[in-house]
ROFI-999781 format. One line per 4 residues: number of its first residue (from 1); their letters; for each residue x, y, z of C-alpha. Coordinates in Angstrom, 2 decimals. Example, Ala and Ser with C-alpha at 12.3 -4.5 7.8 and 13.67 -1.06 7.14 Angstrom:
<nodes>
1) as) 12.30:-4.50:7.80 | 13.67:-1.06:7.14;
</nodes>
This chain:
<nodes>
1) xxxx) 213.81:100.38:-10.49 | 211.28:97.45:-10.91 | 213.49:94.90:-11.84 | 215.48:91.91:-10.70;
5) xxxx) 219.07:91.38:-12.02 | 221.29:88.91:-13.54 | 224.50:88.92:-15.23 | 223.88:86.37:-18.62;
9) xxxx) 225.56:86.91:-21.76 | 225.33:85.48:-24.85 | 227.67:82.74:-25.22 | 229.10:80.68:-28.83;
13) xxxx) 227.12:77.50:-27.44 | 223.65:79.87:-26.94 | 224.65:81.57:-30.11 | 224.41:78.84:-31.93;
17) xxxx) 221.38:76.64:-30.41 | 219.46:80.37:-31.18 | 220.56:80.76:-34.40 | 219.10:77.04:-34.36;
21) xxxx) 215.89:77.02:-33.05 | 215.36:80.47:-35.16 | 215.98:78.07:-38.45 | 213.09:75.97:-37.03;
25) xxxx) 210.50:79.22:-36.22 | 211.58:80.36:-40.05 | 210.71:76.79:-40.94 | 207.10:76.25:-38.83;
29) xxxx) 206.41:79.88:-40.91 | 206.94:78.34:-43.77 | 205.26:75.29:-43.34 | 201.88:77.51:-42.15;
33) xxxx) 202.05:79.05:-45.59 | 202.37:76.13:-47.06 | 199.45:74.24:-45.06 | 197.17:77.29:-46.39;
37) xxxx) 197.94:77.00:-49.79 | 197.60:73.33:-49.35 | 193.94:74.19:-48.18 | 193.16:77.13:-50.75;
41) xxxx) 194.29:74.66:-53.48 | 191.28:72.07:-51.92 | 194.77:69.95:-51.71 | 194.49:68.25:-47.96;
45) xxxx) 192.60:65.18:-49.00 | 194.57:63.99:-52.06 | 196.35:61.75:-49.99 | 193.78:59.05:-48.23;
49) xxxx) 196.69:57.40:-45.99 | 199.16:58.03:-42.90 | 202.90:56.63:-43.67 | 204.95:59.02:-41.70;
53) xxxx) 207.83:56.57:-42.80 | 206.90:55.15:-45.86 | 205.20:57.83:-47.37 | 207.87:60.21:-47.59;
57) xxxx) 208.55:58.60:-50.95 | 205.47:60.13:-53.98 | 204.49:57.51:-56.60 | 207.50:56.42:-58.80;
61) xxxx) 205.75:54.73:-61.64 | 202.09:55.16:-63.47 | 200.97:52.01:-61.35 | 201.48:54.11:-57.99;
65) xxxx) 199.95:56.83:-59.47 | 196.45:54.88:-60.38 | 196.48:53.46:-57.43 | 196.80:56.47:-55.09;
69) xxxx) 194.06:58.05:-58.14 | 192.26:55.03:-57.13 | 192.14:55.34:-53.13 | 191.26:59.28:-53.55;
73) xxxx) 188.13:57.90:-56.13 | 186.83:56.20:-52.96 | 186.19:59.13:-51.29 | 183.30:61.88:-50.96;
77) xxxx) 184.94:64.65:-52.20 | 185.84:63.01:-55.57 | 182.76:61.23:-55.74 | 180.91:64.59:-54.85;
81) xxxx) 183.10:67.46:-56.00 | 185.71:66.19:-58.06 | 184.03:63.45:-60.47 | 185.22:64.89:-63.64;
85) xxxx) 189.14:65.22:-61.95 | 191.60:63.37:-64.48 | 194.85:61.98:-63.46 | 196.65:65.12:-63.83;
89) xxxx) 194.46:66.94:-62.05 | 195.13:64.57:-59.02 | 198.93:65.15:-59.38 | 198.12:68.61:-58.84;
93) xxxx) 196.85:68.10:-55.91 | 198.52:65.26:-54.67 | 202.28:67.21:-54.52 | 200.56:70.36:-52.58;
97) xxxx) 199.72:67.46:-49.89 | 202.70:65.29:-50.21 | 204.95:68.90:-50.11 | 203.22:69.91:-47.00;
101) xxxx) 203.81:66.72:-45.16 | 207.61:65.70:-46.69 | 207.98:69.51:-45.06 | 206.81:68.40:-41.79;
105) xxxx) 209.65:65.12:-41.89 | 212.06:67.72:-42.89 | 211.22:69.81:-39.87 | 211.38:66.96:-37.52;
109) xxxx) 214.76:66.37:-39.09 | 215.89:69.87:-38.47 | 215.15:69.73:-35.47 | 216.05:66.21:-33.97;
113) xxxx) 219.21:65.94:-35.36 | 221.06:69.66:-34.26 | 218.89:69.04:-31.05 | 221.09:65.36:-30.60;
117) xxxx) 224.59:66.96:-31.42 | 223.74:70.09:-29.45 | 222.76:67.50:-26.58 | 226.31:65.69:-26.64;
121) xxxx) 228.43:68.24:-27.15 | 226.76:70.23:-24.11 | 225.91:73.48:-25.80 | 222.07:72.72:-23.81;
125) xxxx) 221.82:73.67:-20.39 | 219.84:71.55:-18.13 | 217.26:74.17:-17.76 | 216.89:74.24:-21.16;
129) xxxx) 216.57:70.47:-21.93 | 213.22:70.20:-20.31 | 211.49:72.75:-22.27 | 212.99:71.77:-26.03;
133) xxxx) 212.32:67.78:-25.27 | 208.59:68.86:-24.89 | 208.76:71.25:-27.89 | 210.01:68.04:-30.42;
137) xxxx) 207.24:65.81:-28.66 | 204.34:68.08:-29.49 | 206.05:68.38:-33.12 | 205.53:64.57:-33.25;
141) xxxx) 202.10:65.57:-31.86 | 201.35:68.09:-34.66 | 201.75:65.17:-36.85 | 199.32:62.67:-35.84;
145) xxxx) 196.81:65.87:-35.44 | 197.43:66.98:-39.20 | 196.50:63.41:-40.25 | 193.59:63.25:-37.44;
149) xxxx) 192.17:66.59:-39.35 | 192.51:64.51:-42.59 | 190.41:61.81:-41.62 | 187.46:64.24:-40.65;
153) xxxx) 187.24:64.12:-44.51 | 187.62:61.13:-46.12 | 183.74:59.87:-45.06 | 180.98:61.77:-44.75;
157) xxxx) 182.27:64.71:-45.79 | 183.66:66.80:-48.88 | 186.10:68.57:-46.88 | 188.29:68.37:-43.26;
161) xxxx) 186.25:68.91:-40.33 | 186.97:73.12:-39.20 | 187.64:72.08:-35.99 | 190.22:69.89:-36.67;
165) xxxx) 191.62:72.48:-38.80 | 191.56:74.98:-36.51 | 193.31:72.80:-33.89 | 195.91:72.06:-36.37;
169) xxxx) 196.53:75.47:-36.70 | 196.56:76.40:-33.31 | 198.72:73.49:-32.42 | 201.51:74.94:-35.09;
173) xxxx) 201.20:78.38:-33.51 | 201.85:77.28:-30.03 | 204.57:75.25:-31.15 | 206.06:78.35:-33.18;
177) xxxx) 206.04:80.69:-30.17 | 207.44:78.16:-27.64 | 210.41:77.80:-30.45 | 210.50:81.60:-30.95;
181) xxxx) 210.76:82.66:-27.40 | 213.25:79.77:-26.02 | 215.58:81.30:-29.43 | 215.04:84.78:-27.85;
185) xxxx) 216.12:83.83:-24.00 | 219.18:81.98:-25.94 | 220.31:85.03:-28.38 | 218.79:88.68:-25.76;
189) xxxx) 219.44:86.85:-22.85 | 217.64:88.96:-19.68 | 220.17:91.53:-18.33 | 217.03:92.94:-16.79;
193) xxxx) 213.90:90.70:-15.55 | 210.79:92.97:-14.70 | 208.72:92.11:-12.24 | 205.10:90.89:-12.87;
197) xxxx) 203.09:94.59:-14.02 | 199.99:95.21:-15.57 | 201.89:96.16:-18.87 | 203.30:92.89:-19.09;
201) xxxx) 199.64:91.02:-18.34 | 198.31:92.75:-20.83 | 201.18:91.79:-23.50 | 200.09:88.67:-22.64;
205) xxxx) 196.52:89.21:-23.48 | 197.27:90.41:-26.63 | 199.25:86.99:-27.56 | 196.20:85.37:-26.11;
209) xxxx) 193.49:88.13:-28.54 | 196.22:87.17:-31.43 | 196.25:83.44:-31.17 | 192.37:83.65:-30.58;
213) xxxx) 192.08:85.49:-33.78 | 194.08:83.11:-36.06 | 192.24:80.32:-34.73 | 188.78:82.47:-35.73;
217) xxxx) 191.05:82.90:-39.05 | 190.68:79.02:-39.16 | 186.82:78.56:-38.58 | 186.48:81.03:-41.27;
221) xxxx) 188.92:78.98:-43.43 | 187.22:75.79:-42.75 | 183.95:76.68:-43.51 | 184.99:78.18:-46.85;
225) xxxx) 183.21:81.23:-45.45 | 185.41:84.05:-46.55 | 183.56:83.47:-49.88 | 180.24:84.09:-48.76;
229) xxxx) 179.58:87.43:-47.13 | 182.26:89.82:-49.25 | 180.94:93.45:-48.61 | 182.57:95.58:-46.33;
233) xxxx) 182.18:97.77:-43.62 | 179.15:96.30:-43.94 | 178.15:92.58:-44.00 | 175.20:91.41:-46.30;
237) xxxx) 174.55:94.91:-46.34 | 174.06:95.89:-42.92 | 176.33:96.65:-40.22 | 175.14:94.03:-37.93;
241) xxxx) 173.49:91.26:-40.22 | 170.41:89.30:-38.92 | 169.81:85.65:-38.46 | 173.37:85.52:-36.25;
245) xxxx) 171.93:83.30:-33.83 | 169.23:80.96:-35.67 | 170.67:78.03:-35.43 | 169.68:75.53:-32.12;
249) xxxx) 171.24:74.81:-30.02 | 173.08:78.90:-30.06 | 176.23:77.63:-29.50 | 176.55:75.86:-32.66;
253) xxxx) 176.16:79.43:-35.03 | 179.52:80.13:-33.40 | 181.54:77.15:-35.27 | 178.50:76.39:-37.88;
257) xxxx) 177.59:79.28:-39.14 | 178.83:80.85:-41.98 | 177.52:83.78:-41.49 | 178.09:84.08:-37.31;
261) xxxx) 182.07:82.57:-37.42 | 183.00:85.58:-40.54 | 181.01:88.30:-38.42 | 182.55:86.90:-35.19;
265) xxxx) 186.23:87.09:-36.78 | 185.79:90.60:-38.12 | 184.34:91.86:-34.53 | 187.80:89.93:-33.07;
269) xxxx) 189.73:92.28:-35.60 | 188.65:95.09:-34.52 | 188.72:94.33:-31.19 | 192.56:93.45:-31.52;
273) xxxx) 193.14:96.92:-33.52 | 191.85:98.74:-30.23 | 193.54:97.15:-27.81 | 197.08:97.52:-29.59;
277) xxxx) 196.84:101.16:-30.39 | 195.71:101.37:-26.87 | 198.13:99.38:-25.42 | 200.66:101.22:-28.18;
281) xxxx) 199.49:104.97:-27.07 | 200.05:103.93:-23.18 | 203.66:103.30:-23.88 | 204.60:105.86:-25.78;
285) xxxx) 203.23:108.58:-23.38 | 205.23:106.78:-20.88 | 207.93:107.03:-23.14 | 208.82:103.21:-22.31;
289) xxxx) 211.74:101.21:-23.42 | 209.48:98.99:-25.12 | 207.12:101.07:-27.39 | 209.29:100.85:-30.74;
293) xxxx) 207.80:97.08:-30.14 | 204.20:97.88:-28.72 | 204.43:100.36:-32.34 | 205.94:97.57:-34.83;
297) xxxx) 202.96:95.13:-33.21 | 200.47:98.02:-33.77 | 201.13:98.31:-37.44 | 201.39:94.86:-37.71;
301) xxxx) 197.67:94.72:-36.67 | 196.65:97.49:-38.50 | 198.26:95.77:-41.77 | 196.75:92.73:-41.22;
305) xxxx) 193.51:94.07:-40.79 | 193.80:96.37:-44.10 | 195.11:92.72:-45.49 | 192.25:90.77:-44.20;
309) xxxx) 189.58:93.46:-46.00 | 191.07:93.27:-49.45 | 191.10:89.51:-49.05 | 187.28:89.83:-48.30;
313) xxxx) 186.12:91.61:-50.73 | 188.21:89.81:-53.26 | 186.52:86.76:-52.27 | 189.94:84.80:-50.76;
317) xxxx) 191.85:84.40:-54.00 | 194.69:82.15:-53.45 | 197.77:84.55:-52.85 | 195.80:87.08:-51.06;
321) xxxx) 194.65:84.18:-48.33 | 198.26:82.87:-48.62 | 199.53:86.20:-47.34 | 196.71:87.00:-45.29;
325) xxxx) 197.44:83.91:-43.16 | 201.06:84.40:-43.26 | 200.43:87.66:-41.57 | 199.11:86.20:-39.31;
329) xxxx) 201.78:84.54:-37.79 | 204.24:87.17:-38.12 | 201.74:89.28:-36.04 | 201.85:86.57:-33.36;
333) xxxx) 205.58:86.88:-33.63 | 206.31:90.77:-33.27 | 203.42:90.04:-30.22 | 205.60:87.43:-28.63;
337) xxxx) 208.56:89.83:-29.07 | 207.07:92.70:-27.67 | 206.40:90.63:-24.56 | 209.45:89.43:-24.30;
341) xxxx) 210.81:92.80:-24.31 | 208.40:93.98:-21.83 | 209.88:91.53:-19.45 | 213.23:91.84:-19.68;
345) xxxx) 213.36:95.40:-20.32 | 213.72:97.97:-17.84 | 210.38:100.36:-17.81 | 208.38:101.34:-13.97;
349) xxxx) 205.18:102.65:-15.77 | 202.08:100.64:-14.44 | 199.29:101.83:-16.42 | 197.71:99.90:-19.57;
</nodes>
């Protein structure tokens, strides 16, 4: 048996931390979906200033409202896009913003606060401290970096930078697995701990491929490009469209380019479809403990992709990028549970 043992059980005190830090992953999920509709809706730049205190309150009278109409007049994408906006319009606008950031405070909240009263009444080991300190201090760190993204926008340019975006993003993700997987040690603590394989490298690859992906996901996102190339299998009518590397220097057609960051995102798709029915098929002939997961993550993929297509070809309407980039993270999810499985469940197969 490759495996080392230990004799942990789930406890009331881990019960409930778990139960805990699972509210918080259900929340970050939420607050992903609400960051892309936030984005679809063209809402992220409605609100020109950074009050993580102050702000937490929206305009109370028809004063505040001209005023915050007047601060979002001062920038390019009203000037440029948005000239004939009126001040209902705005409020559109303005409360997908406002609602995306009063979610973040109420995250912080959720978490801070259970994270104190856990704290004092000793329901969180010492090993355990370490780990969820860091995980509220790069919360407070997704905060600045959602307002850092803003500012790519309000100068010389009609829209967030997709960089910034995409580290935005990617920051959130990270943030959402290191939540998910401390819930998981508290609530299936490891009866079994496998030691290092090449099953379980490669289940870490694929939460590497996945993460990758969504943060391709972004580019595509940022650049509005989605909505430029929407045929399919093909891509402005061929399979493999010219003009993929025109721009100098070459590296830039892989963040610039419309054209090179959609074709690069669909070749990652299909890329992470193969591996995972790969990485699927080698469990189940080795009739593993673990491929019910490696099979959930598989379809997950394969949905997503199917997702993904229809968005395409739809040209990204609103619900169908929504869902698309929902998907997303519950793909990086059932990935980060499939590795956690592989590692604490017991299975002596080698292969990938």
């Amino acid at each position: 048996m490759d495996m080392l043992y230990s004799k942990n059980h789930v406890t009331k005190e881990n019960r409930a931390v778990g139960i805990w830090l699972l509210s918080v992953a259900s929340l970050i999920i939420l607050m992903v979906l609400v960051g892309g509709l936030t984005r679809l809706t063209d809402s992220g730049l409605s609100i020109t200033e950074w009050k993580p205190v102050t702000g937490a309150l929206p305009p109370l009278s028809q004063a505040d409202w001209m005023s915050e109409f007047d601060k979002y007049k001062a920038i390019p994408e009203y000037q440029l896009v948005n000239k004939d906006f009126s001040l209902e319009e705005f409020k559109y606008i303005y409360w997908w913003e406002w609602g995306h950031r009063q979610l973040g405070r109420v995250i912080g909240a959720v978490f801070f606060i259970p994270f104190m009263f856990f704290l004092m009444r000793g329901f969180i080991a010492k090993k355990n401290f370490l780990p969820l300190t860091g995980i509220f201090f790069l919360g407070g760190l997704q905060g600045f970096m959602g307002w850092y993204m803003v500012q790519s926008g309000l100068t010389d340019r009609v829209d967030v930078s997709q960089y910034r975006l995409a580290m935005h993003l990617g920051l959130a993700l990270i943030i959402f697995c290191l939540v998910f997987w401390q819930a998981l040690r508290l609530l299936q603590p490891a009866q079994a701990i496998a030691k290092p394989s090449r099953q379980i490298y490669f289940g870490y690859f694929l939460i590497f491929m996945v993460f990758m992906q969504s943060l391709l996901g972004a580019l595509v996102a940022g650049l509005n490009a989605g909505k430029t190339y929407t045929d399919w299998p093909h891509m402005d009518g061929v399979l493999i469209p010219s003009g993929l590397l025109d721009m100098q220097p070459v590296m830039d057609n892989f963040f610039e380019s419309h054209l090179t960051v959609q074709f690069d995102h669909r070749i990652g798709a299909y890329l992470l479809l193969i591996l995972v029915i790969i990485h699927f098929w080698s469990q189940f002939k080795q009739n593993a403990p673990t491929r019910v997961t490696a099979g959930l993550l598989m379809f997950g993929v394969i949905a997503q992709a199917v997702l993904g297509i229809v968005t395409l070809m739809q040209a990204v309407p609103m619900h169908l990028g929504a869902l698309h980039q929902l998907g997303a993270v519950f793909v990086l999810a059932l990935s980060v549970y499939h590795v956690y499985k592989l590692q604490y469940t017991p299975f002596s197969a080698q292969t990938v």
